[in-house]
PLY file of the C-alpha trace (Angstrom):
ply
format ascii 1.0
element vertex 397
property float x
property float y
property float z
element edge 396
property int vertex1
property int vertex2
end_header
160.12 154.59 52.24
157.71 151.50 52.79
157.46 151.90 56.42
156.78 155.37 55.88
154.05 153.88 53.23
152.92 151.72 55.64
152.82 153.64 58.37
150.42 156.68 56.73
148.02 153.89 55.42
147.34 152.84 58.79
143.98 152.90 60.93
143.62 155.82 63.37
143.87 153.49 66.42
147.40 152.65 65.39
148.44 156.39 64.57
146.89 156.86 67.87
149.53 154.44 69.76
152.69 155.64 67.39
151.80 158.84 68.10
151.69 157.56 72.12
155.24 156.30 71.81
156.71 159.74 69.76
155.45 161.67 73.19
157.18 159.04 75.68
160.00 159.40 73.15
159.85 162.95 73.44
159.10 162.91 77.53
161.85 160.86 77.66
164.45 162.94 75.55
163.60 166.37 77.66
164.52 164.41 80.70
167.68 163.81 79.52
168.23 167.12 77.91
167.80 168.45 81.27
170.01 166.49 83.06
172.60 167.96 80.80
171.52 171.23 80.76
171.93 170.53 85.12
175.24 169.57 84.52
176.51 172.55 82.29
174.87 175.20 85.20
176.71 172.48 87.66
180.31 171.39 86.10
181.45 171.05 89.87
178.43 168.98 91.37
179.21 165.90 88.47
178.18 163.24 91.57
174.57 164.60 91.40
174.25 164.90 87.18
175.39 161.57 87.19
172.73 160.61 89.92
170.02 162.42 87.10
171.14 160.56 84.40
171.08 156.92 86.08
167.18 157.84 87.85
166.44 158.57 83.56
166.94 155.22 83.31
163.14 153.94 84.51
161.33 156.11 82.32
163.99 155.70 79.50
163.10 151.51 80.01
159.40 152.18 80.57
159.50 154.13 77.25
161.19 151.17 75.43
159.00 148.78 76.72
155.97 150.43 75.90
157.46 151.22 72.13
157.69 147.22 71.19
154.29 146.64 72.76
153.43 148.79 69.65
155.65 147.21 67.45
154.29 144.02 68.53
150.67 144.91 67.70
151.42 146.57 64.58
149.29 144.90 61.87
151.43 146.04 59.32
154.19 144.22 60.14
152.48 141.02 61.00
152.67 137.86 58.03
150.36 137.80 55.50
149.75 135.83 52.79
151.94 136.52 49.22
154.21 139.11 50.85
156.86 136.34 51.05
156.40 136.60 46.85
156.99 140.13 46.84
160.10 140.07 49.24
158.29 140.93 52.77
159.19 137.83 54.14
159.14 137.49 57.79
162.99 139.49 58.70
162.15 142.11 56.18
158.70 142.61 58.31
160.94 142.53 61.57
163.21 145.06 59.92
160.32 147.65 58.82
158.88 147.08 62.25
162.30 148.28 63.89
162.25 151.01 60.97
158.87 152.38 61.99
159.93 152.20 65.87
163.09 154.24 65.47
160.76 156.92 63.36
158.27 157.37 66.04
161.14 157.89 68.20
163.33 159.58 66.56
160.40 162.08 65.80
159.41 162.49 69.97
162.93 162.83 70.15
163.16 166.14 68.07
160.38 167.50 69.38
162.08 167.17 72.67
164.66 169.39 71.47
162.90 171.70 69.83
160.95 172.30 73.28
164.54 172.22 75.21
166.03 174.65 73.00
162.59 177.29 73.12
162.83 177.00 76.99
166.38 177.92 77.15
165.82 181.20 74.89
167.55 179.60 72.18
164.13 179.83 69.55
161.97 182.72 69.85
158.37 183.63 68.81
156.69 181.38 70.88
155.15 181.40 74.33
157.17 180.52 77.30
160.18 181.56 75.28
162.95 181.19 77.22
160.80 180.26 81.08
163.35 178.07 81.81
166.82 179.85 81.62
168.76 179.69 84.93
167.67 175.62 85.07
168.34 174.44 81.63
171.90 176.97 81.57
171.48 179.68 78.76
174.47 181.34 79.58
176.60 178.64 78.50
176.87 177.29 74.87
174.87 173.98 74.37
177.09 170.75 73.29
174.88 169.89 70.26
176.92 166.55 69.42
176.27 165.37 73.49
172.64 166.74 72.94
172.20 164.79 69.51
174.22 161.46 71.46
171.49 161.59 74.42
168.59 161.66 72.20
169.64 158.83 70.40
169.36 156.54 73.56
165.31 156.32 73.11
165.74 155.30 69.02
168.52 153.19 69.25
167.22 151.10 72.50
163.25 150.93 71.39
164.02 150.10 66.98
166.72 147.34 68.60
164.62 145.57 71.53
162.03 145.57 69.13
164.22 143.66 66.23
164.95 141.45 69.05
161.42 140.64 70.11
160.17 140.57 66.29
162.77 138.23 65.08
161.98 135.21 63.13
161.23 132.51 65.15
160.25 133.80 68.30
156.57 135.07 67.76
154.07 132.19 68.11
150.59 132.17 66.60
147.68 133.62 68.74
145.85 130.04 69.43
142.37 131.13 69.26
142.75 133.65 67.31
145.15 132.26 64.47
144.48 133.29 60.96
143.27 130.12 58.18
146.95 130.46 56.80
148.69 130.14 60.18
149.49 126.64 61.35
146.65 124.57 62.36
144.90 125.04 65.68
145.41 122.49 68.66
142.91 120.16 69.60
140.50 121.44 71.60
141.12 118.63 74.48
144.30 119.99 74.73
145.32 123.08 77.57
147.75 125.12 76.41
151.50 124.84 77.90
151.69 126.84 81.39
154.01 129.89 81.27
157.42 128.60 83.11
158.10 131.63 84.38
155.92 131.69 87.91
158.62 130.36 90.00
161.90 132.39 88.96
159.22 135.26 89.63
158.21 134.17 92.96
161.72 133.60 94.18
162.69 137.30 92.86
159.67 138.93 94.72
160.94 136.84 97.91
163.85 137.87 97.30
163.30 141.40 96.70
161.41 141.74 99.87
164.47 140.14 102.35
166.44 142.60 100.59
164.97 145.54 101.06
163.74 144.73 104.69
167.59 144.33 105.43
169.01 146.93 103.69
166.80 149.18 105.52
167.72 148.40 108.87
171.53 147.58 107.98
173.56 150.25 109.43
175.14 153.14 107.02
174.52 156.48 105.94
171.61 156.97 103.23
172.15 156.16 99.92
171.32 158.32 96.62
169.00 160.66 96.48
165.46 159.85 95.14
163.92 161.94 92.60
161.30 164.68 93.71
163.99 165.79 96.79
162.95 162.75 99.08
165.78 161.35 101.55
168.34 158.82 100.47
167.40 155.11 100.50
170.36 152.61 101.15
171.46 151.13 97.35
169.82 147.57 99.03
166.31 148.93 99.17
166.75 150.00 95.79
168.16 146.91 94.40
164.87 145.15 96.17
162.81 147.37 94.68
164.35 146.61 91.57
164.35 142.78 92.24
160.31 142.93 93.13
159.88 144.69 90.20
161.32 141.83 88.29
159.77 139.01 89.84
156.53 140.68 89.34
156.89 141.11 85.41
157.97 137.75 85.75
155.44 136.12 87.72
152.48 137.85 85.62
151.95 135.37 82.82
151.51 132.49 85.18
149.65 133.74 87.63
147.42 134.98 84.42
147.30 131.09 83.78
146.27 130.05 87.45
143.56 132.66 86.85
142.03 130.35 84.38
142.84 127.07 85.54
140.71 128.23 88.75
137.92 129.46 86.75
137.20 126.41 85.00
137.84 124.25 88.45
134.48 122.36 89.84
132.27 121.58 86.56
132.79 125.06 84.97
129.75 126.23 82.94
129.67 127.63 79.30
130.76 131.09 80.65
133.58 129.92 83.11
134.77 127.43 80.51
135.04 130.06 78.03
136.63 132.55 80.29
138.94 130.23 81.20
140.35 129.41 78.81
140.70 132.43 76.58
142.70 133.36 80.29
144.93 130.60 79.52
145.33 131.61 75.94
146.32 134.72 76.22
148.71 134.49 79.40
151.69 135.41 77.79
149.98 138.41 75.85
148.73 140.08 78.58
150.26 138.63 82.16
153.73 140.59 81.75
151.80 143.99 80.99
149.53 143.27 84.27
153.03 142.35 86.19
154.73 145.16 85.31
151.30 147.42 86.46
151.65 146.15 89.89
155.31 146.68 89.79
154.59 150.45 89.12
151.52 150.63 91.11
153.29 149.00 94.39
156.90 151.26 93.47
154.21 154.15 93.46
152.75 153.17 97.32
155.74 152.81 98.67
157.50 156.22 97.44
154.29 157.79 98.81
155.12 156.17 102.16
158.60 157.29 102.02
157.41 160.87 101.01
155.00 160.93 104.34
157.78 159.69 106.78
159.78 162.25 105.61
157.23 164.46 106.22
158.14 168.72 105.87
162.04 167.84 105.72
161.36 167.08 102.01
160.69 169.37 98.78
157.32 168.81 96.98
157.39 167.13 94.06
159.35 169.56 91.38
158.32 169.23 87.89
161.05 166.58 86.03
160.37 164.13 89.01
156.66 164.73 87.92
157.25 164.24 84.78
159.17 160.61 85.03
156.51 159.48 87.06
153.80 160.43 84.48
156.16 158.45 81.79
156.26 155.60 83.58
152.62 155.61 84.56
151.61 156.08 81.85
153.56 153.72 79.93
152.59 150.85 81.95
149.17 151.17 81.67
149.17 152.11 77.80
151.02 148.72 77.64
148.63 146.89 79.55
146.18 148.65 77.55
147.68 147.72 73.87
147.64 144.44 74.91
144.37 144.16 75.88
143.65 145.06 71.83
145.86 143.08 70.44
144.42 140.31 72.49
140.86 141.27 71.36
142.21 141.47 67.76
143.74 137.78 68.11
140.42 136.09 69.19
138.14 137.97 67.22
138.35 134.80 64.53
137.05 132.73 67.43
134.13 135.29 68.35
132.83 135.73 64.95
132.64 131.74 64.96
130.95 131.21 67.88
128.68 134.11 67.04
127.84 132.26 63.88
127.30 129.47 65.89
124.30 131.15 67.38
126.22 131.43 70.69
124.18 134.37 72.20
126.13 137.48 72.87
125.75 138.02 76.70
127.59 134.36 77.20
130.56 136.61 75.33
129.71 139.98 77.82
129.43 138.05 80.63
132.83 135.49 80.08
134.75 139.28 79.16
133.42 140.41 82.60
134.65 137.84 84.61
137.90 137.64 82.92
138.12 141.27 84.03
137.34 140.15 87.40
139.46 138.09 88.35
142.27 139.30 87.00
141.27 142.69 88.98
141.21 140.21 92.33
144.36 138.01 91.80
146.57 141.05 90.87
144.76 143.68 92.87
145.10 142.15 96.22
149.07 140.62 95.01
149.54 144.91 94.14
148.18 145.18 98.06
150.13 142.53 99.86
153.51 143.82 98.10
152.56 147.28 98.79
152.91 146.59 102.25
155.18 144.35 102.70
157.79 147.24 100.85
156.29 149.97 103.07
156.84 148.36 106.43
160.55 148.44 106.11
160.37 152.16 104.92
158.11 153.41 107.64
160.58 151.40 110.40
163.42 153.76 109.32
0 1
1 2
2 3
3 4
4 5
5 6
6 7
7 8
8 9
9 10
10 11
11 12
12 13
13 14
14 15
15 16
16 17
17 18
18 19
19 20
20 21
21 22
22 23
23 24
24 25
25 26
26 27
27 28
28 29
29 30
30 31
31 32
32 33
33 34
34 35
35 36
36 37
37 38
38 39
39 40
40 41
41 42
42 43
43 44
44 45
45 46
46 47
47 48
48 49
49 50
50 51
51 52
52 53
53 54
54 55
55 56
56 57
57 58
58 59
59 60
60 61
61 62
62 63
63 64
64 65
65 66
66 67
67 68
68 69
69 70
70 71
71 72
72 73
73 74
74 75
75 76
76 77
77 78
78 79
79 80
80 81
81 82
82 83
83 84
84 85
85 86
86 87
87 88
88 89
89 90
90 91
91 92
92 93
93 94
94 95
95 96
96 97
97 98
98 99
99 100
100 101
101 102
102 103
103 104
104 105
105 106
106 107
107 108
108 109
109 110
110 111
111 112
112 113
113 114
114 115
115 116
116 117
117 118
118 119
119 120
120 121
121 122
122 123
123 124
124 125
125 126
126 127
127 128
128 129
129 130
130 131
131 132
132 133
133 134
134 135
135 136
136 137
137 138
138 139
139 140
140 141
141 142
142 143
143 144
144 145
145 146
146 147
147 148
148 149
149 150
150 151
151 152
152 153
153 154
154 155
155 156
156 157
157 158
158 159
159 160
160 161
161 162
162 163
163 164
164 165
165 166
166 167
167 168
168 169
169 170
170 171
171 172
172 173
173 174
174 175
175 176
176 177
177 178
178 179
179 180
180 181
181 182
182 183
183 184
184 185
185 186
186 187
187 188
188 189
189 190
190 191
191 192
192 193
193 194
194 195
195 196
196 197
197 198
198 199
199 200
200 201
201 202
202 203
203 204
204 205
205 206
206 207
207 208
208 209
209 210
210 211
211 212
212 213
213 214
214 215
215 216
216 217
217 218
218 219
219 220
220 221
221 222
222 223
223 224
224 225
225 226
226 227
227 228
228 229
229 230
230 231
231 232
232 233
233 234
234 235
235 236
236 237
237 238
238 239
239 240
240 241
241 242
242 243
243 244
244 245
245 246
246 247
247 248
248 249
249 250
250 251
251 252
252 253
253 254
254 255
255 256
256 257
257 258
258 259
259 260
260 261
261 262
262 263
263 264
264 265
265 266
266 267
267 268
268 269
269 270
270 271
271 272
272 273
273 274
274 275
275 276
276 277
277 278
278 279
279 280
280 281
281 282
282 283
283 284
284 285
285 286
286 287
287 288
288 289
289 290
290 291
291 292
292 293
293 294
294 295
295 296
296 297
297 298
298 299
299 300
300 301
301 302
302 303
303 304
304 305
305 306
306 307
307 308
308 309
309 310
310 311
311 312
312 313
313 314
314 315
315 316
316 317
317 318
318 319
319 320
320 321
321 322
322 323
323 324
324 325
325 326
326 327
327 328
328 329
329 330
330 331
331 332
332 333
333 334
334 335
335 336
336 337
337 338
338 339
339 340
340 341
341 342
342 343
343 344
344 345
345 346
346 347
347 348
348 349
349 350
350 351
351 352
352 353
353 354
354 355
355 356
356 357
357 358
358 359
359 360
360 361
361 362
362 363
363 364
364 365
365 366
366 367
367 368
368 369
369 370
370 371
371 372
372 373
373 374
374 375
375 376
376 377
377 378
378 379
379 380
380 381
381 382
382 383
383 384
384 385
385 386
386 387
387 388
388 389
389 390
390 391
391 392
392 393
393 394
394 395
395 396
């Protein structure tokens, strides 16, 4: 009942992004409604449903991840002061944020089967009532307790990685942007600690790449089947994929860090300075998100390369393929673009003092601007180069 409290006394911008998860939630769920409805019109072609239900997995992880970005940046379940009096200490904050998680999901989640059941025929009195018939399998009774298991996935994963990631002790005050009852701030002669994660995510991009590259020309029939009817890719180009994907997310924080460090290199001015360092800062906050962008953004290049070498021998894209690729678009990019705000939000302590300061505003515009820039040079021309580099092993085959 207090997360539900909580929740309605909210600002619009953070309705906005619960609502933003309930949809993935719900995008999410019809997927894997329909792979169940394909396997009730299928019982003898189980290899292929089970092929559906593993390719749910991306969006069903996209969906997650983008659901405890929005945990994360709830304000509602962030410390404040005399909450600890009234019995809101810090794990009963990480428990109402898991609370208000599984709601949002839990909600997209019954939507999705409200929308599975009216395209099967099974509700009437709306439009499109029943469009879907032969593909979803009205013909055969629906298995409401494997129905109600499969939309628990969404819930269950997104309310626990988000207790996980919430849990006391592993949050860390936003350095610039730390409230007056947060710890004190470091000195300002002191650089803040460089992510460690840069070389465990260079060695997984290398490593990624030799996989793939040899996988593709290792000898053996195709592997399974990508979504949107394109040819079989050996399981190795898959597992690099997967493995560049990785290193990426991994890799995003530091290079985030680097980003700053080189903008404050050879007697940086007021706006470099600043740049920089807010860069350095916020590394952690928003490197991942930017990681995982190029991840999806490269995954996206080289699918289109593998849909043009196939050329006419494969279908168009059909609409659930279309659909996980919106999820996980979209995902990534409304997690990039929640933590953008909640980075904004965490300095805004620091703006308001050096706008009190009399530090004129266009020092502010112009240290945002090249922040944006060369984060859109570092990880626009890394999105490039691993573009490709996973496209030249595709287009060989």
């Amino acid at each position: 009942m207090l997360a539900l409290r909580l929740a309605r006394g909210a600002r619009p911008l953070v309705q906005l992004r619960r609502l933003l998860v309930a949809a993935a939630s719900a995008g999410t769920g019809f997927l894997l409604l329909c792979t169940l409805g394909y396997a009730m019109g299928h019982p003898e072609a189980s290899t292929n449903a089970a092929l559906r239900l593993a390719w749910c997995v991306v969006p069903l992880a996209a969906t997650v991840y983008f659901a405890v970005a929005v945990a994360r940046s709830d304000p509602a379940t962030k410390p404040r002061p005399g909450l600890s009096a009234v019995g809101l200490g810090p794990a009963r904050l990480t428990l109402l944020a898991a609370i208000s998680t599984a709601v949002a999901c839990t909600l997209g989640s019954m939507l999705a089967l409200l929308f599975f059941l009216h395209l099967r025929g099974d509700l009437s009195g709306l439009p499109f009532d029943g469009a879907a018939r032969q593909l979803l399998a009205s013909d055969r009774p629906l298995p409401l307790a494997a129905a109600l298991t499969l939309l628990t996935f969404v819930p269950l994963a997104a309310s626990g990685a988000s207790a996980v990631v919430l849990r006391p002790g592993t949050t860390k005050p936003a350095g610039p942007g730390r409230a007056a009852t947060d710890e004190p701030e470091q000195p300002a002669a002191e650089p803040t600690p460089a992510p460690t994660g840069l070389p465990w995510g260079v060695a997984l991009l290398a490593a990624g790449l030799a996989v793939e590259t040899y996988a593709s020309h290792a000898r053996g029939g195709d592997g399974p089947p990508m979504p949107g009817g394109l040819g079989g890719s050996p399981g190795g180009v898959l597992a690099g994929w997967a493995l560049t994907a990785l290193g990426l997310a991994l890799a995003g924080p530091g290079l985030t860090y680097l980003c700053g460090r080189a903008l404050q290199a050879v007697r940086p001015g007021a706006v470099r300075l600043l740049a920089g360092r807010v860069l350095q800062e916020e590394a952690q906050r928003i490197g991942r998100p930017l990681g995982v962008v190029c991840a999806v953004a490269s995954g996206a290049y080289a699918a289109n390369v593998l849909s043009a070498h196939a050329g006419t021998a494969a279908p168009g894209l059909g609409p659930l393929s279309a659909l996980g690729a919106t999820l996980v678009v979209g995902c990534a990019l409304a997690t990039l673009g929640t933590a953008a705000v909640e980075a904004r939000q965490a300095r805004r302590h620091t703006t308001s003092a050096l706008l009190r300061l009399g530090a004129p505003a266009t020092i502010l515009r112009g240290a945002a601007a090249l922040r944006a820039g060369a984060l859109l040079a570092v990880f626009g021309s890394l999105t490039w180069v691993v573009s490709e580099l996973s496209a030249i092993p595709l287009s060989s085959r």
